[in-house]
C-alpha positions as CSV (number, residue, x, y, z in Angstrom):
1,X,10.9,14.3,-18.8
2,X,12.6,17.5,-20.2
3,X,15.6,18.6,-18.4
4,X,15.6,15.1,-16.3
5,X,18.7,13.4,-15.9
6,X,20.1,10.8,-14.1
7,X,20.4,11.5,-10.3
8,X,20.1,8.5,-7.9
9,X,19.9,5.0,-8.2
10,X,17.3,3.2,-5.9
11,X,17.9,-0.2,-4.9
12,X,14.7,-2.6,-5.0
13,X,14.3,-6.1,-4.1
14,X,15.4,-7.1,-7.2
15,X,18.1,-5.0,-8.6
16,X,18.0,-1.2,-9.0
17,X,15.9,1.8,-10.8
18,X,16.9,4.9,-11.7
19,X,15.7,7.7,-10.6
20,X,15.2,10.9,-12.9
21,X,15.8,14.7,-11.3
22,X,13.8,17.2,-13.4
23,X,14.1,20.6,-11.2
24,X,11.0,22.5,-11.8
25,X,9.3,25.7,-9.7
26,X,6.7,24.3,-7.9
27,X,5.6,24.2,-4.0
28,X,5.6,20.2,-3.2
29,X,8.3,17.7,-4.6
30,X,6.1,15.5,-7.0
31,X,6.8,11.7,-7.9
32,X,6.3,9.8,-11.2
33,X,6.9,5.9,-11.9
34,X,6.9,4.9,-15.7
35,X,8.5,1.9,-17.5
36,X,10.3,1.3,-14.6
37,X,11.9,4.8,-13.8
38,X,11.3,7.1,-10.9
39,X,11.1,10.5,-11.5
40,X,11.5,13.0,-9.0
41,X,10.2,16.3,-10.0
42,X,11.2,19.4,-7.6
43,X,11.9,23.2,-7.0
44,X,15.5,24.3,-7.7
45,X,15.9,25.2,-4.1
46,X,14.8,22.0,-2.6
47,X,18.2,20.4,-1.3
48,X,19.8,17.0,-1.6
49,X,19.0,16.0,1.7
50,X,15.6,16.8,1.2
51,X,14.8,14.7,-1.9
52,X,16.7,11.8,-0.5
53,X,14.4,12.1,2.4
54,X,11.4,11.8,0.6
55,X,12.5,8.6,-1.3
56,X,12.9,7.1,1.9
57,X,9.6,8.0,3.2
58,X,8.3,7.3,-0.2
59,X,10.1,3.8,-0.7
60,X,7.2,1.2,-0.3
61,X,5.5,3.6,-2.6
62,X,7.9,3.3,-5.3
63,X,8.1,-0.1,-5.1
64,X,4.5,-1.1,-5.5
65,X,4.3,1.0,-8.6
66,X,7.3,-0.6,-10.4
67,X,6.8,-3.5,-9.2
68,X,2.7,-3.5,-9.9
69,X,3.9,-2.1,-13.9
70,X,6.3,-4.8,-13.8
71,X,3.7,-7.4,-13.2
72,X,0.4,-5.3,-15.1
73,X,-2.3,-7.5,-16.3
74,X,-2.7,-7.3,-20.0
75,X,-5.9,-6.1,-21.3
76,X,-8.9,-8.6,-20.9
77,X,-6.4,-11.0,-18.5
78,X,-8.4,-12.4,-16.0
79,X,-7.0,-12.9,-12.5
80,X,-7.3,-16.7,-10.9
81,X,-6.8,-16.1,-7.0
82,X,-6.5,-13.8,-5.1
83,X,-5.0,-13.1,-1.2
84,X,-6.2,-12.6,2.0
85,X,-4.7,-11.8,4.9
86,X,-1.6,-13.6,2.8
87,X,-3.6,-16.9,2.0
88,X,-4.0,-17.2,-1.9
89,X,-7.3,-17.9,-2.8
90,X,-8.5,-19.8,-5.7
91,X,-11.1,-17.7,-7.7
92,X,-13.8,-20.1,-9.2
93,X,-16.8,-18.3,-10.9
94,X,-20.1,-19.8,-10.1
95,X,-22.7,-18.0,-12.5
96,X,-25.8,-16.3,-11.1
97,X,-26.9,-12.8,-11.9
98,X,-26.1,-10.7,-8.8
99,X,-22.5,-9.8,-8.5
100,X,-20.5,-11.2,-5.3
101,X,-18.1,-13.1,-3.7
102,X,-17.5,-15.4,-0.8
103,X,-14.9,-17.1,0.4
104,X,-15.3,-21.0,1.3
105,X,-12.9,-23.5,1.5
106,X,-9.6,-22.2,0.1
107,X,-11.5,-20.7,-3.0
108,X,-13.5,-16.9,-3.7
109,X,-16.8,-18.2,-5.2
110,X,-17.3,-15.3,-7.5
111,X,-21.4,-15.0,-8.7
112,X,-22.2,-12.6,-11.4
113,X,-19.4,-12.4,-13.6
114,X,-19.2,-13.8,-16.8
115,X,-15.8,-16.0,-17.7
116,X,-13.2,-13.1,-19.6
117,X,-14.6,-10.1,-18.5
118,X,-11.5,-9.0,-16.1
119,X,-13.2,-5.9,-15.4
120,X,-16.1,-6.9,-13.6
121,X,-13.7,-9.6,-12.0
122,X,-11.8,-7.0,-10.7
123,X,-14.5,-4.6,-9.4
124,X,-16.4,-8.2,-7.5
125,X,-12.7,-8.4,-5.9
126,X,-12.3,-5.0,-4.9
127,X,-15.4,-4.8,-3.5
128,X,-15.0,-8.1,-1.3
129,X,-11.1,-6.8,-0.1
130,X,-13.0,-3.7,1.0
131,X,-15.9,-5.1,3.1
132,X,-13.0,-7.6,4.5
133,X,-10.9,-4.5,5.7
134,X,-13.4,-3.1,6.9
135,X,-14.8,-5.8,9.2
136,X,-11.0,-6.8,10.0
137,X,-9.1,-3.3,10.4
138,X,-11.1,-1.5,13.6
139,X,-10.4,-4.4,15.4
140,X,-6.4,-4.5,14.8
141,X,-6.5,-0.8,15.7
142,X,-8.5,-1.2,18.7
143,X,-6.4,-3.8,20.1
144,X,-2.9,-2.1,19.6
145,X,-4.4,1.4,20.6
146,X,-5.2,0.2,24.1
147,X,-1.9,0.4,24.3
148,X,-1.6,3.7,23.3
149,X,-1.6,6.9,25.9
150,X,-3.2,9.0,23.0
151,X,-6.4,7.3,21.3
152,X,-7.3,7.8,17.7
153,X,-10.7,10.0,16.9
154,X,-11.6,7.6,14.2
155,X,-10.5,5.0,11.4
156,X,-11.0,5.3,7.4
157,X,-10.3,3.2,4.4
158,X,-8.1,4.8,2.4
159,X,-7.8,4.2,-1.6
160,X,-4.5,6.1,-1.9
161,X,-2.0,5.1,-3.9
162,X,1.1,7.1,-1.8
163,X,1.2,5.6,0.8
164,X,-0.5,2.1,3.0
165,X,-1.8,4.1,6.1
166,X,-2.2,7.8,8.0
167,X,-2.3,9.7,10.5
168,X,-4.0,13.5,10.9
169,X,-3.1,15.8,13.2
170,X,-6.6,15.5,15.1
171,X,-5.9,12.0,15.3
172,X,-7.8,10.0,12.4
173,X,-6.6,7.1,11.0
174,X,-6.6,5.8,7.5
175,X,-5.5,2.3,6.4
176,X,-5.3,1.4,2.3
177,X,-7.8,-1.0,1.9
178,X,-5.7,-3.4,-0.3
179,X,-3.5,-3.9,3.1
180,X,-6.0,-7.1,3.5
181,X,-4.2,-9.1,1.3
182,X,-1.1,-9.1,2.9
183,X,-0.5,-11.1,6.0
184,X,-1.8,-9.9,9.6
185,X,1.6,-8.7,11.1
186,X,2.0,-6.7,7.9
187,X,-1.7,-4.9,8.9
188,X,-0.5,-4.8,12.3
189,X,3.0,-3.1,11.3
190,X,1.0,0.0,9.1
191,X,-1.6,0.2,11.9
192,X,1.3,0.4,15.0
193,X,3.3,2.8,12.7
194,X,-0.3,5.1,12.0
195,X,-0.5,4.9,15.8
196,X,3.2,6.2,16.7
197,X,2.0,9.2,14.5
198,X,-0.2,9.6,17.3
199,X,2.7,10.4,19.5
200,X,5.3,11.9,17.2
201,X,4.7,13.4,14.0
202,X,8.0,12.5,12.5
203,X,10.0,9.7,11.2
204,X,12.1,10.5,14.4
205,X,14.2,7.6,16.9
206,X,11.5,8.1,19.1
207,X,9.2,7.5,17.0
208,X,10.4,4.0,15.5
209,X,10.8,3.2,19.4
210,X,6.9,4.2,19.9
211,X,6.3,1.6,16.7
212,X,8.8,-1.2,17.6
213,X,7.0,-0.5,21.7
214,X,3.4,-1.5,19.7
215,X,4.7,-3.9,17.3
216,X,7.8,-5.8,18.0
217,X,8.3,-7.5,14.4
218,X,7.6,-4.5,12.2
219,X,11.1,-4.8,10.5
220,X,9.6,-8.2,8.9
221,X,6.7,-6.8,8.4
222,X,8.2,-3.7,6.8
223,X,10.7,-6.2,4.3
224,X,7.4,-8.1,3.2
225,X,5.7,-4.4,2.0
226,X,9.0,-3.8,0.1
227,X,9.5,-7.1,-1.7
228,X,5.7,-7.6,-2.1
229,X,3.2,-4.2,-1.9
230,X,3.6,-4.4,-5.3
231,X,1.4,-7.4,-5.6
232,X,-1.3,-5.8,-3.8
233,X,-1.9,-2.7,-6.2
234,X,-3.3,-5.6,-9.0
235,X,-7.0,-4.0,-8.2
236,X,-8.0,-0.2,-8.4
């Protein structure tokens, strides 16, 4: 972090982070999170304003990645539940050879994966989150689009770790896989605020009316990504 220093503090749910300036010529401002410092890396010319703009539309970024280095599993630790849809699920491996896993009861029978190797664990896991998403997410998006003047040309899973949804200019949505952890008005809130994209590119009053129009509760749902998205980055 050569010629960083100490320009903003960043308050978190639990306390504050600092965040590191290191002015740099480049085209796009550029963020890092490491041992629990934010650095902002930009052009010389890029103004105050600016930067503190893009922590704010960066925010629930930031947060997952301290939070999620925070709270890093340690080499070879082996997760015991996981969540869906915000419902913790105890993970009990059941042996068999082909890798998989099914919900049933309040558990996530996991088959293939021997006891200690978090790897595999994790890649069962990720797999099952992303077949969940997808069964789960078109539906959420069809049912607050039919609301919508302007219609999306399509939904994606994203993987990204920036940000929890999207919107392109030709109308395609994305939505991070991982959001199917997290309770349903949380996947509601990203897909409403992917949606208001729809209508206005921009972060804009109108805007936040077009997402609070879709999804009344969003300001809940948006507190629970800040003081939780975190959580939800435990599997790549």
């Amino acid at each position: 972090m050569k010629n960083a220093s100490v320009w903003h503090r960043l308050p978190l749910p639990d306390g504050e982070v600092p965040v590191l300036l290191t002015r740099r010529s480049r085209q796009s401002i550029g963020i890092k999170v490491s041992g629990g410092v934010v650095e902002l890396i930009a052009a010389p010319g890029v103004s105050q304003q600016r930067l503190h703009q893009v922590l704010q539309q960066r925010y629930d970024w930031i947060v997952g990645h301290v939070l999620r280095q925070r709270s890093h599993l340690e080499a070879g630790e082996q997760l015991s539940s996981l969540a869906l849809l915000g419902e913790q699920l105890t993970i009990r491996l059941t042996g068999g050879a082909r890798k998989a896993a099914r919900r049933e009861s309040g558990e996530l029978l996991v088959a293939g994966v021997a006891d200690g190797d978090a790897a595999a664990l994790k890649a069962v896991l990720a797999k099952f989150l992303k077949r969940e998403a997808a069964t789960l997410f078109p539906g959420r998006l069809s049912l607050l689009a039919a609301h919508c003047r302007r219609k999306p040309s399509g939904l994606q899973l994203s993987s990204a770790r920036t940000r929890w949804g999207s919107c392109s200019a030709d109308g395609r949505i994305r939505l991070n896989w991982r959001l199917a952890q997290a309770p349903l008005a949380v996947v509601d809130y990203v897909t409403a605020h992917e949606l208001a994209h729809l209508e206005h590119m921009n972060h804009s009053p109108a805007f936040w009316a077009e997402t609070e129009r879709l999804c009344p509760g969003w300001r809940d749902a948006r507190r629970w990504l800040r003081q939780h998205g975190g959580g939800l980055f435990v599997l790549d």
